[in-house]
N, C-alpha and C positions, 0 to 999 in steps of 0.2 A: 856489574849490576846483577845476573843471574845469579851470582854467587855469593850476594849480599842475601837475595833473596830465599834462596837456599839455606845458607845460616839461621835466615830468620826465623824460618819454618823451622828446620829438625829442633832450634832451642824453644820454641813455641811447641813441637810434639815431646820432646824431652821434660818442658814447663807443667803440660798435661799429665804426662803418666806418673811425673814425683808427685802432684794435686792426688791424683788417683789412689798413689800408694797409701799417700800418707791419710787420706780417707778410710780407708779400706782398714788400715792397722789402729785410725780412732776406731773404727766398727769394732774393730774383735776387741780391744780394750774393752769397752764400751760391755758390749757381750759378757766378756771374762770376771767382769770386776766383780768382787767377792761383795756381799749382801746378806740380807735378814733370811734371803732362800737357800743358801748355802749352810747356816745351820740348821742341818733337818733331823728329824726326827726317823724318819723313815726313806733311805736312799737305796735305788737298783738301776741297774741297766737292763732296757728292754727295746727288741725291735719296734720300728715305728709301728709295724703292722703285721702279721702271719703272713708268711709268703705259704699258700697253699704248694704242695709237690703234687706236678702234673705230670703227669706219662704221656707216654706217646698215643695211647687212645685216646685221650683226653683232647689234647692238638689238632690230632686229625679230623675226630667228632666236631671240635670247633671250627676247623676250618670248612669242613663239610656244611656247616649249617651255617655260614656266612657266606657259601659260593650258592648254596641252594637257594637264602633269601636274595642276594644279588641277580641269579639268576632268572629268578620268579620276576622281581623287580623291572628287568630288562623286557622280559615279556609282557609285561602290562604295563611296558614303556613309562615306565615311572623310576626313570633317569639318574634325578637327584636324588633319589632313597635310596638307590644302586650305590650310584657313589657316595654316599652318606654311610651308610653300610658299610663298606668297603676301608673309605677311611679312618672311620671309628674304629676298626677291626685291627690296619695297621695301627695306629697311636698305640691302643691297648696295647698290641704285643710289646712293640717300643717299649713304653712306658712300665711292663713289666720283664722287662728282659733285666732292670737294675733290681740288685736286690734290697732290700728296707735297711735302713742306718740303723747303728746303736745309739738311744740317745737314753741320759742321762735321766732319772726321772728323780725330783728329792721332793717330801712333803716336811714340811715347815711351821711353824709357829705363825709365819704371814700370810703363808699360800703352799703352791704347790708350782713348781718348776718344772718343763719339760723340754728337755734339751733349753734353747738360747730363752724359750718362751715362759714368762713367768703369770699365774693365774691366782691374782690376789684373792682371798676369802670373800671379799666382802662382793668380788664380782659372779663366782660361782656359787648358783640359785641352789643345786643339791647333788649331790653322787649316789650311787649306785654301783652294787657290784654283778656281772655275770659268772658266773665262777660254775663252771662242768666241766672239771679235768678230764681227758688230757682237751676237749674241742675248745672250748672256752675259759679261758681265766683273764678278764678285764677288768677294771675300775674303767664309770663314764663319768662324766662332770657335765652337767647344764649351766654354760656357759652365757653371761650377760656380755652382749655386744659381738658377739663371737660368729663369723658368718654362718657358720655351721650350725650353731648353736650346740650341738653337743663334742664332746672330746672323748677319744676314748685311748685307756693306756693301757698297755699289753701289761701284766702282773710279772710275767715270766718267771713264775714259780714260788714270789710269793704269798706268803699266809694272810690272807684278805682279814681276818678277824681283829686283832692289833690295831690293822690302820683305820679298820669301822668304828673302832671304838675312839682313835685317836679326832676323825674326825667328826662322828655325830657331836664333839664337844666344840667343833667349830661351824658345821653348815647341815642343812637337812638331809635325811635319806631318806629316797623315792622307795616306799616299800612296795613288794610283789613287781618292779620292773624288770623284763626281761629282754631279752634278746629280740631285734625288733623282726615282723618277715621278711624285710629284704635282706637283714644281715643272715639270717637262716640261710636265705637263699644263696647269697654270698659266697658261705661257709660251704654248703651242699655242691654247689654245680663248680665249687673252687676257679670263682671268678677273680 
C-alpha cells in the first residue's frame, strides 16, 4: 500500500514538472516567434542600464552614512527606520552586485521592441532624446499604460539623429526635455 502510494506521487511530481516544462518552452516560443518587430529599421544591443564604476571610496563613504543614519536612528529610538535603513541598504547592494543584461533593442515600422517587450506606436504618447556623450546617451518613451510610465533605452553609441527622424514620422517629440533631477542625482552620487 505505501508503495502504491509512493508511485503515485513521484508520477503525480514527474506529471508536474513535464506540465512545467512544456510551459515554460510555450513561453520562450511564444517570446521568440518572429513578427512585424523583427523587421526593423534600426537594431542594437544595449545594457539594460549604466552600471556606474564604484571605488572603494565610494563603498566605504556609503556604508559610513548608512551606519551613521542607523545609528542616529538607534539613538532616537526610532527602531524601524534603523532597520528600514539597514535593509534597504542590504537589497541595494544585492541587487546591484548582478550586472545589467544585453537586451536586444530593434525600432520598427509597428513599434519598437526591447528585449522580450514589445511597445506598439499607437501606445507610446512621445520620445525624447538625452544625448551628452560620454554621461548620457538615451532615447525615453512615455509609455500608455506602463507602470512607470516612462522607459528609457541606453543608445550605446548610437547616432540618435536617423532614428529622430525615423520616428517623429511615427509618434511626437517632447521638445527641450531633459534629464530629470533625480536621474542627475543618480548619475552624480552613482547610485
Amino acid at each position: 500500500m505505501l508503495s502504491k502510494l509512493k508511485e503515485k506521487y513521484h508520477q503525480h511530481k514527474l506529471h508536474r514538472a513535464q506540465k512545467k516544462e512544456a510551459r515554460h518552452q510555450l513561453m520562450h516560443e511564444i517570446k521568440n516567434a518572429p513578427s512585424y518587430y523583427d523587421d526593423a529599421a534600426f537594431s542594437w544591443v544595449a545594457p539594460e542600464y549604466v552600471m556606474h564604476d564604484r571605488g572603494w571610496i565610494w563603498k566605504i563613504s556609503m556604508v559610513s552614512v548608512v551606519a551613521l543614519v542607523a545609528i542616529l536612528s538607534l539613538y532616537f529610538q526610532a527602531w524601524s527606520f534603523a532597520l528600514v535603513v539597514v535593509v534597504f541598504a542590504a537589497v541595494y547592494a544585492l541587487v546591484h552586485l548582478q550586472h545589467p543584461r544585453n537586451v536586444e533593442i530593434k525600432i520598427s515600422e509597428v513599434g519598437i521592441k526591447v528585449g522580450y517587450k514589445k511597445y506598439n506606436f499607437t501606445k507610446i504618447r512621445a520620445f525624447w532624446f538625452v544625448y551628452e556623450p560620454p554621461y548620457v546617451e538615451t532615447l525615453n518613451l512615455r509609455v500608455e499604460g506602463n507602470f512607470t510610465g516612462e522607459i528609457t533605452i541606453q543608445l550605446a553609441g548610437m547616432d540618435p539623429a536617423p532614428i529622430r527622424d525615423f520616428l517623429l514620422n511615427k509618434i511626437p517629440e517632447m521638445e527641450g526635455k531633459t534629464e530629470s533631477f533625480s536621474d542627475v542625482l543618480i548619475r552624480l552620487f552613482k547610485i
